[in-house]
C-alpha positions as protocol buffer text, in pm:
chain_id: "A"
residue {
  index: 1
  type: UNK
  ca { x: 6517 y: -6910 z: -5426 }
}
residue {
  index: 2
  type: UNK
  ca { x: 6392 y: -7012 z: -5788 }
}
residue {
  index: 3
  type: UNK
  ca { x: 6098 y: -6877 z: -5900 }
}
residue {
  index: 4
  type: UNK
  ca { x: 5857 y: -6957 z: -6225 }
}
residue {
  index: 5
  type: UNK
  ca { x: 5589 y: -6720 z: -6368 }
}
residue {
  index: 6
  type: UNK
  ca { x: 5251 y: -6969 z: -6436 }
}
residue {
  index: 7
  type: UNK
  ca { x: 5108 y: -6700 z: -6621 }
}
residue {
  index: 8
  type: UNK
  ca { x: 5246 y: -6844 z: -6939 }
}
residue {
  index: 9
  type: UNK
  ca { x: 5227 y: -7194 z: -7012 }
}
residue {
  index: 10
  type: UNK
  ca { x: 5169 y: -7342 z: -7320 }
}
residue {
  index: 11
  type: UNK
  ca { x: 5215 y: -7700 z: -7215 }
}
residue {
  index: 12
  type: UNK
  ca { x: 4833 y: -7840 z: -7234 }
}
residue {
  index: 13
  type: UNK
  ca { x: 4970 y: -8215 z: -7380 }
}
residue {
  index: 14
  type: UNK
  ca { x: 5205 y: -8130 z: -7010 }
}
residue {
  index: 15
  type: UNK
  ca { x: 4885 y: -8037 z: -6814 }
}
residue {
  index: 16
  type: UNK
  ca { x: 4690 y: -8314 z: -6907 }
}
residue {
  index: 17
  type: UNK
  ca { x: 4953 y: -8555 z: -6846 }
}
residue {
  index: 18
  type: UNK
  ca { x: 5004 y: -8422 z: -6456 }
}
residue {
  index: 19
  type: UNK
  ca { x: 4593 y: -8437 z: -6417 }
}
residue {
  index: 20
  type: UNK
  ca { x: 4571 y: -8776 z: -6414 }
}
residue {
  index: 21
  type: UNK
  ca { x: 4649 y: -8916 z: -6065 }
}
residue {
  index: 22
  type: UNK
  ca { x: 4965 y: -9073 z: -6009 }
}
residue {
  index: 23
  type: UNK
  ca { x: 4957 y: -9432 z: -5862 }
}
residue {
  index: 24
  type: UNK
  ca { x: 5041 y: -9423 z: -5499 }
}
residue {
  index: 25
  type: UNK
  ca { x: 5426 y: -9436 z: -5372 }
}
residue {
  index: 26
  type: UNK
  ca { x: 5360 y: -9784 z: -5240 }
}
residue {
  index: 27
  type: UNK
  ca { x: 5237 y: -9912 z: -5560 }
}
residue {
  index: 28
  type: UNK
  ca { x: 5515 y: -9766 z: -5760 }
}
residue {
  index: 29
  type: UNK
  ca { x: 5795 y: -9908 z: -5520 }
}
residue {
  index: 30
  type: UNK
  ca { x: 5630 y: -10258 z: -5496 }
}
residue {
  index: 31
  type: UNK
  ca { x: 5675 y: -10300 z: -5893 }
}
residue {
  index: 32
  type: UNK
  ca { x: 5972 y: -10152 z: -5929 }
}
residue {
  index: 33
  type: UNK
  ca { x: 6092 y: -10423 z: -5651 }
}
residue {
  index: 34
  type: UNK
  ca { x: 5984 y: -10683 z: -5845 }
}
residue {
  index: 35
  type: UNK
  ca { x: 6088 y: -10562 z: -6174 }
}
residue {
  index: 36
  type: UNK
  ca { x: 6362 y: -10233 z: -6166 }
}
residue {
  index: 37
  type: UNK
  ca { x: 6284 y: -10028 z: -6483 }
}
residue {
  index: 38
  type: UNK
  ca { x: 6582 y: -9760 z: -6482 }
}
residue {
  index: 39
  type: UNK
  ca { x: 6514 y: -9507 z: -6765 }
}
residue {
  index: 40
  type: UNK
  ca { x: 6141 y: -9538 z: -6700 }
}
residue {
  index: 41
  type: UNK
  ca { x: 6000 y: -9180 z: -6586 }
}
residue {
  index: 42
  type: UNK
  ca { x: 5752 y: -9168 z: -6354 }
}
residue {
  index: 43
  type: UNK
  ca { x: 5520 y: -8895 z: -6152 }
}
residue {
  index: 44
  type: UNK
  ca { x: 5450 y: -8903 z: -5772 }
}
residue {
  index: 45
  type: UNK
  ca { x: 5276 y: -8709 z: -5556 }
}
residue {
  index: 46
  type: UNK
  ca { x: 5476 y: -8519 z: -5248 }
}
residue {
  index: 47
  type: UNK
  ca { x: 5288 y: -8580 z: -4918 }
}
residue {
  index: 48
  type: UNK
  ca { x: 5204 y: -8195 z: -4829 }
}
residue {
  index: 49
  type: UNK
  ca { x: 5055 y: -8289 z: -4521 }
}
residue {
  index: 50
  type: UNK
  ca { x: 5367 y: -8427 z: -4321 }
}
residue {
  index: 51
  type: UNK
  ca { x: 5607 y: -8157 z: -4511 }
}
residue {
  index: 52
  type: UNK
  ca { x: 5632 y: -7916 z: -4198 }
}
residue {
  index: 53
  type: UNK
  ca { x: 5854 y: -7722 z: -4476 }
}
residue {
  index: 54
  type: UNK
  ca { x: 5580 y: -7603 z: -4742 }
}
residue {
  index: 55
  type: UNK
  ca { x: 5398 y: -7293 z: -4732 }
}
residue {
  index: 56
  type: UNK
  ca { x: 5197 y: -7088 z: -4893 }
}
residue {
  index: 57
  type: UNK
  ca { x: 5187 y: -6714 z: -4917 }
}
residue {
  index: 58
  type: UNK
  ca { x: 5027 y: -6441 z: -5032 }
}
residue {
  index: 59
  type: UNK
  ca { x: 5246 y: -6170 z: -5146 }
}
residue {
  index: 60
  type: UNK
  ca { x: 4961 y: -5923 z: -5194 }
}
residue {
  index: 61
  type: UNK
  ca { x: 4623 y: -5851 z: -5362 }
}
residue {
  index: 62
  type: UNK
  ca { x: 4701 y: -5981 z: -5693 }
}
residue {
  index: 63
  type: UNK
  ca { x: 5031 y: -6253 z: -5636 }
}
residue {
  index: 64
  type: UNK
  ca { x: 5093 y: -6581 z: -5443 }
}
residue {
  index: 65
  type: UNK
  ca { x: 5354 y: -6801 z: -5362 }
}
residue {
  index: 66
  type: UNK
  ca { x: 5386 y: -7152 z: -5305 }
}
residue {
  index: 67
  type: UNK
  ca { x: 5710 y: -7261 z: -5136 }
}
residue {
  index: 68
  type: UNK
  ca { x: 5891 y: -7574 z: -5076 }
}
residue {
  index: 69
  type: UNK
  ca { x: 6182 y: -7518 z: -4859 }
}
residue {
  index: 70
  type: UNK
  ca { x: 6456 y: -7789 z: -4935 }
}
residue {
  index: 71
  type: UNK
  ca { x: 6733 y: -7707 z: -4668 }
}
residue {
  index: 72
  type: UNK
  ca { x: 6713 y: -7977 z: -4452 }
}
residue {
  index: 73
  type: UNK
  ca { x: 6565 y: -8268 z: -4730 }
}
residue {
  index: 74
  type: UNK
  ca { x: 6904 y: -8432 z: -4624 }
}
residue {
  index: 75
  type: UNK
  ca { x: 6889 y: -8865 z: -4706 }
}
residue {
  index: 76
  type: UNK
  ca { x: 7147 y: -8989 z: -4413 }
}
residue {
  index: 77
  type: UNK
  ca { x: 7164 y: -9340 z: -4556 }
}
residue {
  index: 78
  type: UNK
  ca { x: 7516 y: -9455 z: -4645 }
}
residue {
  index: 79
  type: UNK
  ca { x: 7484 y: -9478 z: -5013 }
}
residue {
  index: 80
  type: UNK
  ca { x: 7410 y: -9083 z: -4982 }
}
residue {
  index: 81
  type: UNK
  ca { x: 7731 y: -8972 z: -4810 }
}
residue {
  index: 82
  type: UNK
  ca { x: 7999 y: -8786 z: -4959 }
}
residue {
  index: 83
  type: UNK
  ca { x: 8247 y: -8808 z: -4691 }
}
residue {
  index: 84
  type: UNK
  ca { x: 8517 y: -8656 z: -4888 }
}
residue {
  index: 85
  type: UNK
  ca { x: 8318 y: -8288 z: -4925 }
}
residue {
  index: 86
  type: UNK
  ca { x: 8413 y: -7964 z: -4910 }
}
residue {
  index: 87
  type: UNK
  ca { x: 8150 y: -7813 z: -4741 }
}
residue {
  index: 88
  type: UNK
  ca { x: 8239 y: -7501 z: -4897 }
}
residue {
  index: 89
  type: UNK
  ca { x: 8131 y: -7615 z: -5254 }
}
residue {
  index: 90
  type: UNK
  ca { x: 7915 y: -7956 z: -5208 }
}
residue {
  index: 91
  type: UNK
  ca { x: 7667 y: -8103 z: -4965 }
}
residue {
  index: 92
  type: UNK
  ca { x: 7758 y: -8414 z: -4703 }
}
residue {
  index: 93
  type: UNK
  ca { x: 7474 y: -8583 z: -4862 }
}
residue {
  index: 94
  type: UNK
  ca { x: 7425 y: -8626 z: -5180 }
}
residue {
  index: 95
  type: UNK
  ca { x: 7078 y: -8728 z: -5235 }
}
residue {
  index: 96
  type: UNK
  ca { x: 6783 y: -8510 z: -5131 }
}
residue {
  index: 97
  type: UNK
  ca { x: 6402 y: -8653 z: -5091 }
}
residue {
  index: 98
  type: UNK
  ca { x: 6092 y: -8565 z: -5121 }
}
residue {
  index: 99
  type: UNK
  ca { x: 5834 y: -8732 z: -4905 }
}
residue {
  index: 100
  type: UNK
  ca { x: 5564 y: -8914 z: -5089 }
}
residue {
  index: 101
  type: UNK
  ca { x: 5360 y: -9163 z: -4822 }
}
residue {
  index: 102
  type: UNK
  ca { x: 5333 y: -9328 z: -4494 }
}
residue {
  index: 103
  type: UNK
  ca { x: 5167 y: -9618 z: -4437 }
}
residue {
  index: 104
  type: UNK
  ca { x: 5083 y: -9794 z: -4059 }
}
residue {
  index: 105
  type: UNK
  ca { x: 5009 y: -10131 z: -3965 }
}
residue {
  index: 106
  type: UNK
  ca { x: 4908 y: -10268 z: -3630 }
}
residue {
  index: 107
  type: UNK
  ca { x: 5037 y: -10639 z: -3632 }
}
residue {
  index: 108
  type: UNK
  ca { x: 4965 y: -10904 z: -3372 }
}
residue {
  index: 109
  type: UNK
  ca { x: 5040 y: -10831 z: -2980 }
}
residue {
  index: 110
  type: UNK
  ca { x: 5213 y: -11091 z: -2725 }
}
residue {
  index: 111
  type: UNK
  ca { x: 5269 y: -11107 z: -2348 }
}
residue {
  index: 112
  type: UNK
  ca { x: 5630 y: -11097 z: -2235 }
}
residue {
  index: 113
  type: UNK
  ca { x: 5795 y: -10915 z: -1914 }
}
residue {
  index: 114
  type: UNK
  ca { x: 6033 y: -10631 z: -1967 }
}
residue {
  index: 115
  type: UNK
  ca { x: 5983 y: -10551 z: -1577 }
}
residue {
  index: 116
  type: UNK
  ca { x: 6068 y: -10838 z: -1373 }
}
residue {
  index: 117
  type: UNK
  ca { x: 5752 y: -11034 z: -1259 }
}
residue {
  index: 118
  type: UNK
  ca { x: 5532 y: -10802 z: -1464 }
}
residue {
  index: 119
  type: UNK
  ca { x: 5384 y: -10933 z: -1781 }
}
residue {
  index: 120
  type: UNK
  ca { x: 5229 y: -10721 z: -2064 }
}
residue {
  index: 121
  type: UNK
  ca { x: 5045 y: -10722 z: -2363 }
}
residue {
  index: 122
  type: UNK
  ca { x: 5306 y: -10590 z: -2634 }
}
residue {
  index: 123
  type: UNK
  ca { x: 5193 y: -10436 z: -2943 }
}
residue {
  index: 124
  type: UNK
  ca { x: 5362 y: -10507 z: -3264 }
}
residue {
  index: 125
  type: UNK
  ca { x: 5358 y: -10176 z: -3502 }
}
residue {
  index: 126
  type: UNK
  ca { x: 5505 y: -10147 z: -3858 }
}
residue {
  index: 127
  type: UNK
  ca { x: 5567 y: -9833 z: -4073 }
}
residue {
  index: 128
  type: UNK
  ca { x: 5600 y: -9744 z: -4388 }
}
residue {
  index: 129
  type: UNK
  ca { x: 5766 y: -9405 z: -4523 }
}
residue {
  index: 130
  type: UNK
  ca { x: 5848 y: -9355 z: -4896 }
}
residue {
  index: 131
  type: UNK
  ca { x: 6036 y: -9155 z: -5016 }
}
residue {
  index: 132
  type: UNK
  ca { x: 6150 y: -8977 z: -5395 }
}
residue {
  index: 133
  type: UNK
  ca { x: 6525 y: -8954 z: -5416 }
}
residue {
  index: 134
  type: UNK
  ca { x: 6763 y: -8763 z: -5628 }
}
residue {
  index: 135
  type: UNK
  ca { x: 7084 y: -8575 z: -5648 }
}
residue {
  index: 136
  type: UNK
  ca { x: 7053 y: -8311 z: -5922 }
}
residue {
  index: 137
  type: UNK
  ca { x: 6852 y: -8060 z: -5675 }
}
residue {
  index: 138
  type: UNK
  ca { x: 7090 y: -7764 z: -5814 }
}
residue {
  index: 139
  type: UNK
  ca { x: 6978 y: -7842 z: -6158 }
}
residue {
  index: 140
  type: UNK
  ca { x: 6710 y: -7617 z: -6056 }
}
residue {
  index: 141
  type: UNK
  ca { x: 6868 y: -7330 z: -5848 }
}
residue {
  index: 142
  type: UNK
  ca { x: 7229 y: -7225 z: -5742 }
}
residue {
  index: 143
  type: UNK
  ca { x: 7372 y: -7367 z: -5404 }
}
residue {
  index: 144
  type: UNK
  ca { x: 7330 y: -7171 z: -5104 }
}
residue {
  index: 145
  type: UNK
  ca { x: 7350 y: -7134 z: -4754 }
}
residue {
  index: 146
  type: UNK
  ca { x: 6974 y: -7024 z: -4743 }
}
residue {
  index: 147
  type: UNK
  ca { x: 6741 y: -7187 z: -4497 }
}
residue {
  index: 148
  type: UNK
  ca { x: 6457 y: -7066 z: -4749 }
}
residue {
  index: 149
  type: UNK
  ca { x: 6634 y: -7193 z: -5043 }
}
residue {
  index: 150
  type: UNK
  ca { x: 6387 y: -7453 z: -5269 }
}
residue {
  index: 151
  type: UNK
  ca { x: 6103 y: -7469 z: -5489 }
}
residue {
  index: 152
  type: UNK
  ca { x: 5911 y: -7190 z: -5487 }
}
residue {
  index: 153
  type: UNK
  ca { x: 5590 y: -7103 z: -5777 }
}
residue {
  index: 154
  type: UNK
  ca { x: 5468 y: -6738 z: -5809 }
}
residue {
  index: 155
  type: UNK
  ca { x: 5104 y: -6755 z: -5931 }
}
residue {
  index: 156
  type: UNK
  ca { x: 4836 y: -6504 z: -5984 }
}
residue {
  index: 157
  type: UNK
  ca { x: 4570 y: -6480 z: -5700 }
}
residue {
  index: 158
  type: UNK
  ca { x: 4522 y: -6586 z: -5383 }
}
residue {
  index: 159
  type: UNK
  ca { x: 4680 y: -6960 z: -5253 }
}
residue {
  index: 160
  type: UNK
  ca { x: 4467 y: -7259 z: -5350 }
}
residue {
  index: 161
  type: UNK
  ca { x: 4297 y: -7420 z: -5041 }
}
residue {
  index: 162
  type: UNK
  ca { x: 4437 y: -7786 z: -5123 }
}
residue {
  index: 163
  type: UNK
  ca { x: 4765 y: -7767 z: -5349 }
}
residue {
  index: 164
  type: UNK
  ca { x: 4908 y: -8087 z: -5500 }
}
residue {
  index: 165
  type: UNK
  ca { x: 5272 y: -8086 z: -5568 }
}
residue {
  index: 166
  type: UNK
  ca { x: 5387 y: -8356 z: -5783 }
}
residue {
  index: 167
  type: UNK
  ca { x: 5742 y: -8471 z: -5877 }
}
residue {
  index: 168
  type: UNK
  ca { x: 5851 y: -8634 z: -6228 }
}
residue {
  index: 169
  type: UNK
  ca { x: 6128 y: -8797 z: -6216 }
}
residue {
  index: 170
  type: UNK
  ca { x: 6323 y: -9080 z: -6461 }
}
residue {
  index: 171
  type: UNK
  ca { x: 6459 y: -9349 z: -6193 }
}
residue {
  index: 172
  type: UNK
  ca { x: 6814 y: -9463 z: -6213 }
}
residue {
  index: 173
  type: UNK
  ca { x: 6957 y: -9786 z: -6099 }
}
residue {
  index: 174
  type: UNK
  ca { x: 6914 y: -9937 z: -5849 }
}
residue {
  index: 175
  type: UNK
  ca { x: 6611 y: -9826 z: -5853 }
}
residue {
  index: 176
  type: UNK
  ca { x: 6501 y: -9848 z: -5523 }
}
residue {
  index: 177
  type: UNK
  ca { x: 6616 y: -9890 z: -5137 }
}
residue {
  index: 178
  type: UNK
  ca { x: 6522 y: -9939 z: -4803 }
}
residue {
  index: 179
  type: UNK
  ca { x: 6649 y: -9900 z: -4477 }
}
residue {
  index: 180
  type: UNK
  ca { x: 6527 y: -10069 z: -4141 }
}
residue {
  index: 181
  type: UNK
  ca { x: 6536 y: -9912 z: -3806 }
}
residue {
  index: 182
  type: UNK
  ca { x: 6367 y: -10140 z: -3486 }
}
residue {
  index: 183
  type: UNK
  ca { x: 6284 y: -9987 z: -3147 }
}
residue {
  index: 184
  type: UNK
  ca { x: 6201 y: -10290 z: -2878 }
}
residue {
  index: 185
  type: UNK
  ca { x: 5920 y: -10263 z: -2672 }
}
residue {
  index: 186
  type: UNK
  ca { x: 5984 y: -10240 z: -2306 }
}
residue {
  index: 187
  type: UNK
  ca { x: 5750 y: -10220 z: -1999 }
}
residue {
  index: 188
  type: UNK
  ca { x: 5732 y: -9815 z: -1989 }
}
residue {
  index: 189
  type: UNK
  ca { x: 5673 y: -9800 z: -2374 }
}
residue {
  index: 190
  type: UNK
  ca { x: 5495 y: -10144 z: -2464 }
}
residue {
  index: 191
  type: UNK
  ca { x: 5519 y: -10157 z: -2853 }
}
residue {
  index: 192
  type: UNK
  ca { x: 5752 y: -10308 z: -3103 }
}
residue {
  index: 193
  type: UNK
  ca { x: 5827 y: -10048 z: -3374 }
}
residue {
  index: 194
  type: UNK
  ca { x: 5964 y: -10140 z: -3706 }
}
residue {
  index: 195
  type: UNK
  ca { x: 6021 y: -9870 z: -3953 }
}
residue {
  index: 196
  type: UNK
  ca { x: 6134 y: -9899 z: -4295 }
}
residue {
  index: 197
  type: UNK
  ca { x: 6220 y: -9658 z: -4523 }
}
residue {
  index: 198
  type: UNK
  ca { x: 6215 y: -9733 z: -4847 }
}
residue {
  index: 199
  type: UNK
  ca { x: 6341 y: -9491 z: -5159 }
}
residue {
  index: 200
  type: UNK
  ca { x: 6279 y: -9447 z: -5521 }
}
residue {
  index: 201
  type: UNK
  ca { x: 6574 y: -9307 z: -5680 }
}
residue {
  index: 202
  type: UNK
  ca { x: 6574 y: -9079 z: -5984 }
}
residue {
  index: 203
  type: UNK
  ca { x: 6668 y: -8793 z: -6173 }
}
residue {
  index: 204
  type: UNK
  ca { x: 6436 y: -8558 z: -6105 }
}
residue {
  index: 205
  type: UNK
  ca { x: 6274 y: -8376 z: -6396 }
}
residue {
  index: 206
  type: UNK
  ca { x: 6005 y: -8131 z: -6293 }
}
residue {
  index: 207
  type: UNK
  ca { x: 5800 y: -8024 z: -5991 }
}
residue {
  index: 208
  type: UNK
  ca { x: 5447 y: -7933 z: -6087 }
}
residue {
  index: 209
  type: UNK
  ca { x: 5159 y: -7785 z: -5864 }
}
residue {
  index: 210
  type: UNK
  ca { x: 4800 y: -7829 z: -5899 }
}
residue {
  index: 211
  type: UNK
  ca { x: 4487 y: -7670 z: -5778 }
}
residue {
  index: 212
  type: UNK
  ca { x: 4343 y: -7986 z: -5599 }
}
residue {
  index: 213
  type: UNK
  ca { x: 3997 y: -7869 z: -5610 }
}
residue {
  index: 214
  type: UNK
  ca { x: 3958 y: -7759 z: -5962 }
}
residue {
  index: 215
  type: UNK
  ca { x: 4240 y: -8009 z: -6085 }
}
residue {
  index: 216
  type: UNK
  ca { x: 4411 y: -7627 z: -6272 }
}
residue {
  index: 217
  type: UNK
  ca { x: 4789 y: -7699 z: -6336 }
}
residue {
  index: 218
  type: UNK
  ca { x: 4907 y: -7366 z: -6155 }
}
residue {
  index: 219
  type: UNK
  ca { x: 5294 y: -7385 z: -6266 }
}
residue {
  index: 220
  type: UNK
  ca { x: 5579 y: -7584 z: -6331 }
}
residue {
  index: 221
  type: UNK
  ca { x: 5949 y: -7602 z: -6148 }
}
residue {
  index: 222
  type: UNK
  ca { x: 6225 y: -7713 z: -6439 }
}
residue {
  index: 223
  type: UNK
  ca { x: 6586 y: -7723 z: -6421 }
}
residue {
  index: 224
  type: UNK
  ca { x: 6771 y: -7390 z: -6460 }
}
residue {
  index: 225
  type: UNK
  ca { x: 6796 y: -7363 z: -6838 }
}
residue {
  index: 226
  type: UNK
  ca { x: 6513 y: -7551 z: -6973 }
}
């Protein structure tokens, strides 16, 4: 598992740059809809709170770590296979994502019967997950069959409260996707779900975690090398 020593980091013009909030995922993907700028690198923020797969822990008295597991960050879409692999040297899927926000939306309800001579009041639901996607994870660490295997920060102290993990990454054509998955409501489950997921698709350049209460860059992730 990679790990970076924050102890030294002479990047202020870097630390200032990752303190000032990124716009939201939603945001980013709507203009990049409208108008695809590959080349143009951008920062987002990873949603911590629906990544099952990040921990923190302290190592002892005077070390922590902060660990982002990437094993199973697997994008199933069909522009992400590889169905040619040897699964001996390369990964089934090619692209990898981060999680960046989810957004809900009740819509408007109607009465229909899914049970014969039953009607219901249907609910109409809509969600939103974005996603940061990218295919040059092993830029940053070796290949492995390790469940633990990802980003993972070694700082000094104890683990901050609320950690911020952001990604920068310079997007590559086409930019963006989306996929669409739509679950009909019927009379033991009355709700029409629609879920879309919809990518932004980079080369990613850095990970970088911040103390979210004190805004103190704690350490950044690069590729092996840099």
């Amino acid at each position: 598992m990679l790990r970076r020593s924050s102890l030294l980091l002479p990047l202020l013009c870097l630390s200032a740059a990752l303190h000032a909030e990124p716009q939201s995922a939603a945001v980013q993907y709507a203009e990049q809809l409208t108008t695809p700028e590959a080349g143009k690198c951008t920062t987002v923020a990873v949603d911590l709170e629906n990544s099952p797969n990040f921990t923190t822990v302290a190592l002892d008295a005077q070390r922590s770590e902060l660990r982002y597991r990437m094993a199973w960050n697997n994008i199933a879409e069909g522009w992400s296979w590889h169905p040619g692999a040897d699964p001996d040297q390369e990964d089934y899927y090619r692209f990898k994502f981060l999680p960046l926000q989810s957004v809900n939306e009740q819509r408007n309800t109607y009465r229909a019967e899914d049970k014969i001579g039953t009607a219901q009041e249907m609910q109409v639901l809509w969600r939103y997950d974005y996603f940061l996607a990218f295919e040059n994870l092993y830029d940053f660490y070796p290949r492995s069959i390790d469940d633990d295997a990802g980003f993972t920060l070694t700082i000094g102290g104890a683990p901050p409260a609320h950690p911020v993990m952001l990604a920068t990454a310079c997007l590559e054509a086409p930019v963006t996707s989306e996929s669409t998955t739509f679950w009909k409501a019927t009379y033991s489950h009355p709700q029409d779900y629609t879920l879309k997921k919809r990518y932004l698709i980079g080369h990613l350049q850095r990970i970088a975690f911040v103390d979210g209460d004190s805004g103190a860059l704690l350490g950044v992730i690069e590729p092996a090398g840099n």
